[in-house]
Each structure stands twice: as structure tokens, then as C-alpha cells.
mmCIF file of the N, C-alpha and C atoms, coordinates in Angstrom:
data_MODEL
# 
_entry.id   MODEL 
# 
loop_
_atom_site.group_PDB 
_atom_site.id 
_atom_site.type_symbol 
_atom_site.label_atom_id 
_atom_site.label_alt_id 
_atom_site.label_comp_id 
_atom_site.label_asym_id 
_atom_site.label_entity_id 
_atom_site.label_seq_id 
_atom_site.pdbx_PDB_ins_code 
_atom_site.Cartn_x 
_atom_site.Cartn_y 
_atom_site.Cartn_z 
_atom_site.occupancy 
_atom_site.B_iso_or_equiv 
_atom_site.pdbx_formal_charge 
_atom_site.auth_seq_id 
_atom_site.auth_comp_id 
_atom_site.auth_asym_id 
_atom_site.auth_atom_id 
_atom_site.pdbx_PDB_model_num 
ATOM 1   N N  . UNK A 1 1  ? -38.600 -3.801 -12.726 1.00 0.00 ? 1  UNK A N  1 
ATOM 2   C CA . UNK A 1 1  ? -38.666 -3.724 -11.285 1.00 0.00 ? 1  UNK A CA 1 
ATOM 3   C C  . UNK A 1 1  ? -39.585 -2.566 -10.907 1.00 0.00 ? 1  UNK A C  1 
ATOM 4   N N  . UNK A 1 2  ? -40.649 -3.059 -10.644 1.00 0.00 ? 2  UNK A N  1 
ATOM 5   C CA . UNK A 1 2  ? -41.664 -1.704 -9.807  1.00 0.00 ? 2  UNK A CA 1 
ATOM 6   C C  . UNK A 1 2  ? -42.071 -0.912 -10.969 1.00 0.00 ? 2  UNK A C  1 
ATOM 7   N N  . UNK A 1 3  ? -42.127 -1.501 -12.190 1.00 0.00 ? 3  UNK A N  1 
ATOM 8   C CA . UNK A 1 3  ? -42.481 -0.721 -13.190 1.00 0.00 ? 3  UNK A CA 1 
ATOM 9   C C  . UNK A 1 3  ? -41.730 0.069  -13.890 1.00 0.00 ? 3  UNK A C  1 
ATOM 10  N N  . UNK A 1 4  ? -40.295 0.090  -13.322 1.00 0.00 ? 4  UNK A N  1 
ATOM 11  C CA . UNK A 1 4  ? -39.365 1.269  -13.975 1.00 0.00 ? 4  UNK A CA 1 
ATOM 12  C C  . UNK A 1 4  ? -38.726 0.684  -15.496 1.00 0.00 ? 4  UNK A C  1 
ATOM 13  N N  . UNK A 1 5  ? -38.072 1.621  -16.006 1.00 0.00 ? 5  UNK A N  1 
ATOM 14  C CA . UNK A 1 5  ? -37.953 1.053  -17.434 1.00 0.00 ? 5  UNK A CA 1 
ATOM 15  C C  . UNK A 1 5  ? -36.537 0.362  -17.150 1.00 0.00 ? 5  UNK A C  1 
ATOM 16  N N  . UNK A 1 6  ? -36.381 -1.023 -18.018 1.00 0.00 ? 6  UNK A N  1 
ATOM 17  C CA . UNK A 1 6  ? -35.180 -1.008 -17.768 1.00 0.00 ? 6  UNK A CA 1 
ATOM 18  C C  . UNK A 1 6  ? -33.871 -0.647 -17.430 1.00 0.00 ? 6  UNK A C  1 
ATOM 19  N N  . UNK A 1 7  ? -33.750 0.357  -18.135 1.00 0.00 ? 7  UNK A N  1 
ATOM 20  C CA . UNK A 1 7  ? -32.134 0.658  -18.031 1.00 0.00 ? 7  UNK A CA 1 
ATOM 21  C C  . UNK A 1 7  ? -32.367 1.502  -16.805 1.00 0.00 ? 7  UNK A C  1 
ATOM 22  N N  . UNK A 1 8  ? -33.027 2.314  -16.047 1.00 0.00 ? 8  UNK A N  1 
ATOM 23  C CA . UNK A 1 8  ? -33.171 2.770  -14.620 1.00 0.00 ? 8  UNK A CA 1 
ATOM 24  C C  . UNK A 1 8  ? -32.809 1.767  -13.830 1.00 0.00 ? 8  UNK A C  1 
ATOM 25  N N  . UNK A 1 9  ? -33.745 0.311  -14.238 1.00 0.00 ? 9  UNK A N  1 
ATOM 26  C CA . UNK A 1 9  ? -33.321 -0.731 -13.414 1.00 0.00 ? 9  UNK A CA 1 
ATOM 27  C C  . UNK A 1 9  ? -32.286 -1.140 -13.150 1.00 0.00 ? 9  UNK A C  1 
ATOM 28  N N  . UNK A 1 10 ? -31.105 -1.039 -14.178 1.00 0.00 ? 10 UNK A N  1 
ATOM 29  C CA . UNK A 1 10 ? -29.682 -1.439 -14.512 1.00 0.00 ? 10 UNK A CA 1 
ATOM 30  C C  . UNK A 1 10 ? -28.924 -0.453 -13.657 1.00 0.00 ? 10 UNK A C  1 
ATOM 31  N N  . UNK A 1 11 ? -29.282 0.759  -14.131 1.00 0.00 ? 11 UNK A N  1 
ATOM 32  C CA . UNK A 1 11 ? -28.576 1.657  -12.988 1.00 0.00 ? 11 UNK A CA 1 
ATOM 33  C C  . UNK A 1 11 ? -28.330 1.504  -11.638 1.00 0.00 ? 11 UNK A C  1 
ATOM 34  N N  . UNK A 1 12 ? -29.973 1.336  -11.356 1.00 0.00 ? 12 UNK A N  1 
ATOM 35  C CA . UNK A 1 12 ? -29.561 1.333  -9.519  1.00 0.00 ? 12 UNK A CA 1 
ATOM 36  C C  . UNK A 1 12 ? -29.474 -0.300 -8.990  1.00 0.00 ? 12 UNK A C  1 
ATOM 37  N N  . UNK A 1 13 ? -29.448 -0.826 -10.009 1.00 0.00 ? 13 UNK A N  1 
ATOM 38  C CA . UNK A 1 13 ? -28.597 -2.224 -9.054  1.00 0.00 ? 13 UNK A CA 1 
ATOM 39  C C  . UNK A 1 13 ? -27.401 -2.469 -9.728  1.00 0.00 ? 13 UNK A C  1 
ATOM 40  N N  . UNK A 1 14 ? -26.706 -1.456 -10.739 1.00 0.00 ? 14 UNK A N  1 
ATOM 41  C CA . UNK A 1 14 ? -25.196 -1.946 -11.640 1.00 0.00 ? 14 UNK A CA 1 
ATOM 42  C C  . UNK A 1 14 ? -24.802 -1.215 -10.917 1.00 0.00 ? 14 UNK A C  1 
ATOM 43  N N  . UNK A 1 15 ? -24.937 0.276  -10.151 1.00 0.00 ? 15 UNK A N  1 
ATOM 44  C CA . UNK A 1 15 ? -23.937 1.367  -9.652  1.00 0.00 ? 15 UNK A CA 1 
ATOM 45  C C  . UNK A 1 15 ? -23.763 0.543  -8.165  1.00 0.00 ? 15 UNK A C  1 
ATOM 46  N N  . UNK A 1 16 ? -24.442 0.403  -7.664  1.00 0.00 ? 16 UNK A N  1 
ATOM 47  C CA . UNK A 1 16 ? -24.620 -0.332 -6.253  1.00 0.00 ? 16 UNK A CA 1 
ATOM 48  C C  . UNK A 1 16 ? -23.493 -1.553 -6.198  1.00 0.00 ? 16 UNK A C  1 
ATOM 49  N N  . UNK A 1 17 ? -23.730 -2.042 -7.374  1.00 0.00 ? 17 UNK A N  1 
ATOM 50  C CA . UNK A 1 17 ? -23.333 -3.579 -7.187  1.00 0.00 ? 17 UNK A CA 1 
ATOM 51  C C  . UNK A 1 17 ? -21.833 -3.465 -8.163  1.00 0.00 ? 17 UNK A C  1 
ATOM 52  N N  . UNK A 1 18 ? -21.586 -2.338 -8.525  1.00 0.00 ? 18 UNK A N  1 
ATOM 53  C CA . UNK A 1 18 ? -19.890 -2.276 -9.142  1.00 0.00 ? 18 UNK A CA 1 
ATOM 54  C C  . UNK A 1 18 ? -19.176 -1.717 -7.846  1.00 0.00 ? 18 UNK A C  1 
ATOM 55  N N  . UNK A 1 19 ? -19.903 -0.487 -6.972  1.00 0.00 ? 19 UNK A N  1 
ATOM 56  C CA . UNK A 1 19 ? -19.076 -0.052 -5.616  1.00 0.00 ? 19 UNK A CA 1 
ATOM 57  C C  . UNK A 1 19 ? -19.352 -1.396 -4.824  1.00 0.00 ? 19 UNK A C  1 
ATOM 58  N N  . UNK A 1 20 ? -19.720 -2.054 -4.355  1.00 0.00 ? 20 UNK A N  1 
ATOM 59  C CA . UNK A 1 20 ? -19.384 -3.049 -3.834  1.00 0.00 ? 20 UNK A CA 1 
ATOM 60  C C  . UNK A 1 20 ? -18.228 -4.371 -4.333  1.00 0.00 ? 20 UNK A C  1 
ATOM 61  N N  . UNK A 1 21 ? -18.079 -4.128 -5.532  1.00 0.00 ? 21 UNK A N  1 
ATOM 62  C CA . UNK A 1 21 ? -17.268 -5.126 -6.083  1.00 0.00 ? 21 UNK A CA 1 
ATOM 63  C C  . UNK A 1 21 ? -16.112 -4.029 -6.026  1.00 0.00 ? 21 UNK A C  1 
ATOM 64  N N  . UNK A 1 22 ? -15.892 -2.964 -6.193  1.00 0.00 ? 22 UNK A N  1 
ATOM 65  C CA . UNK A 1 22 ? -14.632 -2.309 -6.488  1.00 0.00 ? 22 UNK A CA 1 
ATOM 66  C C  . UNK A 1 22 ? -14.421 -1.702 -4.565  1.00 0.00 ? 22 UNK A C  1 
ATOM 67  N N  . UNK A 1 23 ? -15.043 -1.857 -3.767  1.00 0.00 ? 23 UNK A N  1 
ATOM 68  C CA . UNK A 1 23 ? -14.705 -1.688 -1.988  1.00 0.00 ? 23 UNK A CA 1 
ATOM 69  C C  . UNK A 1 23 ? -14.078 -3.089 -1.972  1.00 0.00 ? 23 UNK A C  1 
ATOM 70  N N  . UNK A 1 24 ? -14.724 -4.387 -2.513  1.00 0.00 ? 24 UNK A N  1 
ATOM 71  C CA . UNK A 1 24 ? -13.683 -5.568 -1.947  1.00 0.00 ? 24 UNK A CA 1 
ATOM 72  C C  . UNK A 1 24 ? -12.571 -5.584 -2.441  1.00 0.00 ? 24 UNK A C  1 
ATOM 73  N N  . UNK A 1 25 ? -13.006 -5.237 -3.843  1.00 0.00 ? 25 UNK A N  1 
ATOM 74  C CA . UNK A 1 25 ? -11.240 -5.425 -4.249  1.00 0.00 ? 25 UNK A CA 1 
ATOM 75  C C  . UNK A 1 25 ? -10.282 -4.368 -3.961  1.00 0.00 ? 25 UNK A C  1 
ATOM 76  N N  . UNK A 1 26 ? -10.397 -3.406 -3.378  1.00 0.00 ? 26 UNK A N  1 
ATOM 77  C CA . UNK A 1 26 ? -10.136 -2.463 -2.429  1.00 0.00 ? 26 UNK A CA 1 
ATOM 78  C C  . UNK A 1 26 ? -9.423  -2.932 -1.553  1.00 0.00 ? 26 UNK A C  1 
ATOM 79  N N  . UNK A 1 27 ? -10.263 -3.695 -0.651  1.00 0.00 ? 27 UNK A N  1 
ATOM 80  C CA . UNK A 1 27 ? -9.802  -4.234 0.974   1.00 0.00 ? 27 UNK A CA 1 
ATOM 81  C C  . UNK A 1 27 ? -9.400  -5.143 0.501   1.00 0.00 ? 27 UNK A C  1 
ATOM 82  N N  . UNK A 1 28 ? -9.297  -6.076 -0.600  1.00 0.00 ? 28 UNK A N  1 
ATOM 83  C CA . UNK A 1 28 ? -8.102  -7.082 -0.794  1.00 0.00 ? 28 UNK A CA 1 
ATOM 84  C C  . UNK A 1 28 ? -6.706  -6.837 -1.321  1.00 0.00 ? 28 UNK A C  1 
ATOM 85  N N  . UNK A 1 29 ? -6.409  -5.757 -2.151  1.00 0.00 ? 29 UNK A N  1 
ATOM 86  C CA . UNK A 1 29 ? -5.829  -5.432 -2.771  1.00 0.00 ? 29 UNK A CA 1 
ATOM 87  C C  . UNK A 1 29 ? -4.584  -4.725 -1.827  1.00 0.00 ? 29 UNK A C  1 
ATOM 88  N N  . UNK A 1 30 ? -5.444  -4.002 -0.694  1.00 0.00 ? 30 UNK A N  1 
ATOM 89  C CA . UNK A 1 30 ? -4.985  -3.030 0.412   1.00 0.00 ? 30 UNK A CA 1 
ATOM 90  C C  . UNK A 1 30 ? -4.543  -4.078 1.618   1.00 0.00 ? 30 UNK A C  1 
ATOM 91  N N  . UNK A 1 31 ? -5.025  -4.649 1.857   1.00 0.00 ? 31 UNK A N  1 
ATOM 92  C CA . UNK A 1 31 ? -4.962  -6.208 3.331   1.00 0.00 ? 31 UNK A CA 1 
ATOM 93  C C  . UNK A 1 31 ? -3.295  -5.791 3.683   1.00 0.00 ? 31 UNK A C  1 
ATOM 94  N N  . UNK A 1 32 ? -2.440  -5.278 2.943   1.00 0.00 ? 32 UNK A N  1 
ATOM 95  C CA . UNK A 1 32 ? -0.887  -5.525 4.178   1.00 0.00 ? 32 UNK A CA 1 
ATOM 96  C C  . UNK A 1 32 ? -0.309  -4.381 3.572   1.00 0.00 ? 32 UNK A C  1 
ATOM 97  N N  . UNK A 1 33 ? -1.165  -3.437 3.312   1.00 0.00 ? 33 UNK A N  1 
ATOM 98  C CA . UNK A 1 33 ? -0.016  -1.895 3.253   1.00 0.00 ? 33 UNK A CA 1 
ATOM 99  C C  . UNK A 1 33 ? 0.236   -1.694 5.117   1.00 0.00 ? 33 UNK A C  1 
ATOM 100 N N  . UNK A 1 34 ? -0.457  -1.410 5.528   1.00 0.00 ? 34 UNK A N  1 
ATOM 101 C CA . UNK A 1 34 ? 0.374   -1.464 7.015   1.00 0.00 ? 34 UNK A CA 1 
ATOM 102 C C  . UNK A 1 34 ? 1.464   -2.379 7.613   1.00 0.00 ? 34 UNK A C  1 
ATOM 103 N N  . UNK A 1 35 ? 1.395   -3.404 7.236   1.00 0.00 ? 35 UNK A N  1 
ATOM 104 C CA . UNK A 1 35 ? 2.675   -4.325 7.404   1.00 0.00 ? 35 UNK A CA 1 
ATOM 105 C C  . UNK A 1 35 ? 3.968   -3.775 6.395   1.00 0.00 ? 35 UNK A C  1 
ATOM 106 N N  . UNK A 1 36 ? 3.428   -3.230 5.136   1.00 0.00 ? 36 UNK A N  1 
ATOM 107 C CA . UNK A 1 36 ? 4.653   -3.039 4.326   1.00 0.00 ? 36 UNK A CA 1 
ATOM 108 C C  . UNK A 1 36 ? 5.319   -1.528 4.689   1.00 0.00 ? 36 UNK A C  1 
ATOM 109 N N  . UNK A 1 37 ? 4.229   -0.961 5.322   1.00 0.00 ? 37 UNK A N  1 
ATOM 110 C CA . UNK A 1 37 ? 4.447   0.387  5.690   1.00 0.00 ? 37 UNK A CA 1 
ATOM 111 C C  . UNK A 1 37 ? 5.641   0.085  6.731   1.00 0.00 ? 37 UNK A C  1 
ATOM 112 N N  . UNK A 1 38 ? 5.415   -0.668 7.610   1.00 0.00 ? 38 UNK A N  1 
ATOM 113 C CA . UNK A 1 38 ? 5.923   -1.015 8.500   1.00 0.00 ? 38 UNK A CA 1 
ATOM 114 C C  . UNK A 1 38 ? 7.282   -1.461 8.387   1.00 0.00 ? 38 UNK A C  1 
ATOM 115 N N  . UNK A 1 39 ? 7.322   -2.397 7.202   1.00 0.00 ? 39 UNK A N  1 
ATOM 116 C CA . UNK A 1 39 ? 8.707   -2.476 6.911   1.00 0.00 ? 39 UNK A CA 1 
ATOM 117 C C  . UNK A 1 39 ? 9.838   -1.675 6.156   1.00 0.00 ? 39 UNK A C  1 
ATOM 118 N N  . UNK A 1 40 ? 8.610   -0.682 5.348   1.00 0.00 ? 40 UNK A N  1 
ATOM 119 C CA . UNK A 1 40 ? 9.683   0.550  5.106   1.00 0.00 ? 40 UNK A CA 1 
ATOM 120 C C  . UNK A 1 40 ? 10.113  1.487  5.477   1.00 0.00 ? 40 UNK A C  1 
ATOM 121 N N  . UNK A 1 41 ? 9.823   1.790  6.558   1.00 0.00 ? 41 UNK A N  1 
ATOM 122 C CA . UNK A 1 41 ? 10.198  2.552  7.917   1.00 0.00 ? 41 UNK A CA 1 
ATOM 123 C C  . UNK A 1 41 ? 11.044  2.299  8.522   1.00 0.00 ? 41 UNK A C  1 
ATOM 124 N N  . UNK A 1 42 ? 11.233  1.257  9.120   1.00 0.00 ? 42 UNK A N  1 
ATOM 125 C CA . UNK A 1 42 ? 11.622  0.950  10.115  1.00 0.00 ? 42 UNK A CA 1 
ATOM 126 C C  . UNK A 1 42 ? 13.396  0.968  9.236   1.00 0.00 ? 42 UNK A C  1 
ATOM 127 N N  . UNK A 1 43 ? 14.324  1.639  9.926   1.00 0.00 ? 43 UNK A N  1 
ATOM 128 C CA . UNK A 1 43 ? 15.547  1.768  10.389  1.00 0.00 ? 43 UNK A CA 1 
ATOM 129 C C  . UNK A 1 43 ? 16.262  0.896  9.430   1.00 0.00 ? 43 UNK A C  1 
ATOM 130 N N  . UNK A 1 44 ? 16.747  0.809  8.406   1.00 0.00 ? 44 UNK A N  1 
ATOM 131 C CA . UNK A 1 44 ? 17.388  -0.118 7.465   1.00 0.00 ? 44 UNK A CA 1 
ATOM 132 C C  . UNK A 1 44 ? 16.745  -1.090 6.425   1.00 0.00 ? 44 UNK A C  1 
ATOM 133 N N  . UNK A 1 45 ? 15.655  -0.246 6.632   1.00 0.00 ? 45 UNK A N  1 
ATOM 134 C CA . UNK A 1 45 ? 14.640  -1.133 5.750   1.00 0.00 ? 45 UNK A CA 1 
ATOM 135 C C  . UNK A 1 45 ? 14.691  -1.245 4.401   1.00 0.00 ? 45 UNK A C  1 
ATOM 136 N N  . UNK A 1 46 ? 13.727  -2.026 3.796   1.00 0.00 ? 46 UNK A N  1 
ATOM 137 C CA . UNK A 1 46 ? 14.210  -2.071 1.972   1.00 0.00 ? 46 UNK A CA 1 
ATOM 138 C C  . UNK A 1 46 ? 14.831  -0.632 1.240   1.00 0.00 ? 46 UNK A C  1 
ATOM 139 N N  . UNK A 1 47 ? 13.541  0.195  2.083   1.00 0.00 ? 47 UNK A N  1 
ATOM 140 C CA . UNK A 1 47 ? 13.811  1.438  1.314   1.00 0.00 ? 47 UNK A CA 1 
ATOM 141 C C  . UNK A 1 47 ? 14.542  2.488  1.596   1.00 0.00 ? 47 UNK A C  1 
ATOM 142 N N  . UNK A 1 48 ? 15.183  2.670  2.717   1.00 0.00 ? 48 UNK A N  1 
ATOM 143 C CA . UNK A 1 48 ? 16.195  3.397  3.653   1.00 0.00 ? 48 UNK A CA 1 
ATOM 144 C C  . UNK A 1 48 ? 17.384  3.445  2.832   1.00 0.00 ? 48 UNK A C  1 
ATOM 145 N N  . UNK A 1 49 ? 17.527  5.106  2.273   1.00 0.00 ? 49 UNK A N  1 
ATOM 146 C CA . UNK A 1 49 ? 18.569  5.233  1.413   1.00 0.00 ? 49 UNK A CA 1 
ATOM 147 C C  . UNK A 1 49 ? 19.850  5.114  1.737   1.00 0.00 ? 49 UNK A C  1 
ATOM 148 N N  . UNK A 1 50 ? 20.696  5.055  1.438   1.00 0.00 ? 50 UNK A N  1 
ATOM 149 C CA . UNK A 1 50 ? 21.951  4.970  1.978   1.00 0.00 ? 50 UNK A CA 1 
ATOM 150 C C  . UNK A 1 50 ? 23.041  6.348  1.682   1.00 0.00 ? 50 UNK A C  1 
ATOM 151 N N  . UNK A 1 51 ? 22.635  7.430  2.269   1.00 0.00 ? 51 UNK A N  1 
ATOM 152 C CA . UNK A 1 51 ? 22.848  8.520  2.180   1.00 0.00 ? 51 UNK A CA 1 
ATOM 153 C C  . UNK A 1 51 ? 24.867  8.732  2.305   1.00 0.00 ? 51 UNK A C  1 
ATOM 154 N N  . UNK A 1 52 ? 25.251  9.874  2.173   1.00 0.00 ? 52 UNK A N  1 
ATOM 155 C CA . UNK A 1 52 ? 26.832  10.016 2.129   1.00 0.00 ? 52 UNK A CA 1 
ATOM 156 C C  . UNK A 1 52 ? 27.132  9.925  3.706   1.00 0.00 ? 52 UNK A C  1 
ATOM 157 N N  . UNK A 1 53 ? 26.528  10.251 4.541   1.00 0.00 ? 53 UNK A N  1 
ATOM 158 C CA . UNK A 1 53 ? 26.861  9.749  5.996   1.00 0.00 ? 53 UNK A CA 1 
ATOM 159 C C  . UNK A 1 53 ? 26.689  8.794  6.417   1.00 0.00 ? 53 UNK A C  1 
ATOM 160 N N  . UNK A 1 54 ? 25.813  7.790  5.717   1.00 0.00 ? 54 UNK A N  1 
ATOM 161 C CA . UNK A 1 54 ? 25.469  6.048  6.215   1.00 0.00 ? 54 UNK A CA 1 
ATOM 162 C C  . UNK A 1 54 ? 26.705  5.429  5.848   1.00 0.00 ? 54 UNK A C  1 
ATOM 163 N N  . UNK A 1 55 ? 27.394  5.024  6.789   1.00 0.00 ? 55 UNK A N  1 
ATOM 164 C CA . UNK A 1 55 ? 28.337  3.827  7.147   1.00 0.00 ? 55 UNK A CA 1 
ATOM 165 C C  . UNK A 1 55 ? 27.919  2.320  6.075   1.00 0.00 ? 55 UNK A C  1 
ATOM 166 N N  . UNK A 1 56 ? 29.028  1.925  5.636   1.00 0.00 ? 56 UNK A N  1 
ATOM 167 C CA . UNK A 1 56 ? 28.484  0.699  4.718   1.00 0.00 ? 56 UNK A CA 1 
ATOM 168 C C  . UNK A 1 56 ? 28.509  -0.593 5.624   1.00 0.00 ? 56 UNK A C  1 
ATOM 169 N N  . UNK A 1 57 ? 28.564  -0.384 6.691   1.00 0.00 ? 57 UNK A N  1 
ATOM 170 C CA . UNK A 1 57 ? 28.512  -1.662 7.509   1.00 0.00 ? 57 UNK A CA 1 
ATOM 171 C C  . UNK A 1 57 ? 29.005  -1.196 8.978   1.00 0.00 ? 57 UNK A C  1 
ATOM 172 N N  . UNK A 1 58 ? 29.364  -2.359 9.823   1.00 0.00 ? 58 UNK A N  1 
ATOM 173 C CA . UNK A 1 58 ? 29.716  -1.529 11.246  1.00 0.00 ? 58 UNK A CA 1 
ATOM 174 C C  . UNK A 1 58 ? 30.358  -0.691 11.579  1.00 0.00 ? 58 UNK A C  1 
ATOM 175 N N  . UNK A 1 59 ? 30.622  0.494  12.693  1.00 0.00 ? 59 UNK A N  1 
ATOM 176 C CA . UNK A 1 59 ? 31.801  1.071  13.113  1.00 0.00 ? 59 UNK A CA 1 
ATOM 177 C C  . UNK A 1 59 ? 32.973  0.596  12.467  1.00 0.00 ? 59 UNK A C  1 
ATOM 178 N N  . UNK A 1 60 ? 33.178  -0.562 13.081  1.00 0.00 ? 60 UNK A N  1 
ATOM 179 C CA . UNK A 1 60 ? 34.708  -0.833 12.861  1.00 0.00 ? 60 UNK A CA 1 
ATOM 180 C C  . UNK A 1 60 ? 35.188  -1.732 11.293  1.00 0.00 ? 60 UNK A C  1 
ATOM 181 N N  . UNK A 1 61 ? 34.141  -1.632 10.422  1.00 0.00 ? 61 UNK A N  1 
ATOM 182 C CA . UNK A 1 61 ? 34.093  -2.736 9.051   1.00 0.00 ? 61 UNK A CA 1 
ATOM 183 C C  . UNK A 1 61 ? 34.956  -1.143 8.056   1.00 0.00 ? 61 UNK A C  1 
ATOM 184 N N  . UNK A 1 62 ? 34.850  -0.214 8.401   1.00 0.00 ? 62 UNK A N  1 
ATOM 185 C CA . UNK A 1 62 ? 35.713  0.614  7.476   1.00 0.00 ? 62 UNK A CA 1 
ATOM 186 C C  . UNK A 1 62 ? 36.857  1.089  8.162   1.00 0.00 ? 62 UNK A C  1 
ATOM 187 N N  . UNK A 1 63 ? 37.266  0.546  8.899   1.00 0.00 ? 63 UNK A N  1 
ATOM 188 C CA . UNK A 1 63 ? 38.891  0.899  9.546   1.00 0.00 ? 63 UNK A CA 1 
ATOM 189 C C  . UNK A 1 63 ? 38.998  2.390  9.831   1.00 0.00 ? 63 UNK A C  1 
ATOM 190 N N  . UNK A 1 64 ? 38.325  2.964  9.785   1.00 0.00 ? 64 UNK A N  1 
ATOM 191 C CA . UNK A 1 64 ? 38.755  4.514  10.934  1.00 0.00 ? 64 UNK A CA 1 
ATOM 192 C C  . UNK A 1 64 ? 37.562  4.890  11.290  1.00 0.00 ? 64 UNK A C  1 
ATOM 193 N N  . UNK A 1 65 ? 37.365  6.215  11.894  1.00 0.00 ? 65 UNK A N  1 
ATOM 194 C CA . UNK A 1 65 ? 36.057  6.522  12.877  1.00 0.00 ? 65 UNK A CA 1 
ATOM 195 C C  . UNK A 1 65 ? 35.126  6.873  11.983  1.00 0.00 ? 65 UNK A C  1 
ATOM 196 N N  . UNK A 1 66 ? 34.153  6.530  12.056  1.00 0.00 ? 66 UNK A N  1 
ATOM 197 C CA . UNK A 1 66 ? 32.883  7.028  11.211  1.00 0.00 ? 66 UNK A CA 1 
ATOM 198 C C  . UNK A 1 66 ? 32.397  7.947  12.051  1.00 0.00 ? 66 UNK A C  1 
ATOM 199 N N  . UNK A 1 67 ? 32.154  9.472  11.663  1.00 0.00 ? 67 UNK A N  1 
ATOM 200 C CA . UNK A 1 67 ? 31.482  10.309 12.390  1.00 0.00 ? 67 UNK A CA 1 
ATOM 201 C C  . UNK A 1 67 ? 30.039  10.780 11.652  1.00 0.00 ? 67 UNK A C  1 
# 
């Protein structure tokens, strides 16, 4: 290409053309961390520990006052 020696050539169209293959698989790979973010947040979610003050079910499912 333009006279350059091969492997120069390889360089600047292999470095170019691996960050473009490793940005898509990037943005595909990535496509629903905000949705999952979303669901592990939110208030009882998958990941919402169930700490020594979390109630195992409603107010009234353990028969005296949950404070």
C-alpha cells in the first residue's frame, strides 16, 4: 500500500480494524446493562440482600410487629 512494507501495512489496517471489531462487540455485549442495572436496584430486586431487619414477607405474615 503506497509503497510501505508489508507488515506496516498490516499494522495500520489490523490495529484499526481489531478496535472496531472489539467497540462492536463492546456495544453488543453491553446493549442491557442499564436495564439490568435497573433491575438490581430497584427495591427487592434479585440482588437486594435480605438483611437482619428485612421482614420475610408482610407485616402481618410473622405474627407480631416488625419494627
Amino acid at each position: 500500500m503506497f509503497g510501505l512494507p508489508a507488515v506496516t501495512t498490516a499494522v495500520l489496517i489490523g490495529i484499526p480494524l481489531f478496535w472496531v471489531l472489539y467497540t462492536i462487540g463492546f456495544l453488543v455485549v453491553s446493549r442491557n446493562w442499564a436495564r439490568e442495572d435497573a433491575d438490581t436496584d430497584a427495591p427487592g430486586g434479585p440482588s437486594a440482600p435480605a438483611g437482619p431487619g428485612t421482614p420475610a414477607g408482610p407485616a402481618g405474615a410473622t405474627g407480631g410487629d416488625v419494627r
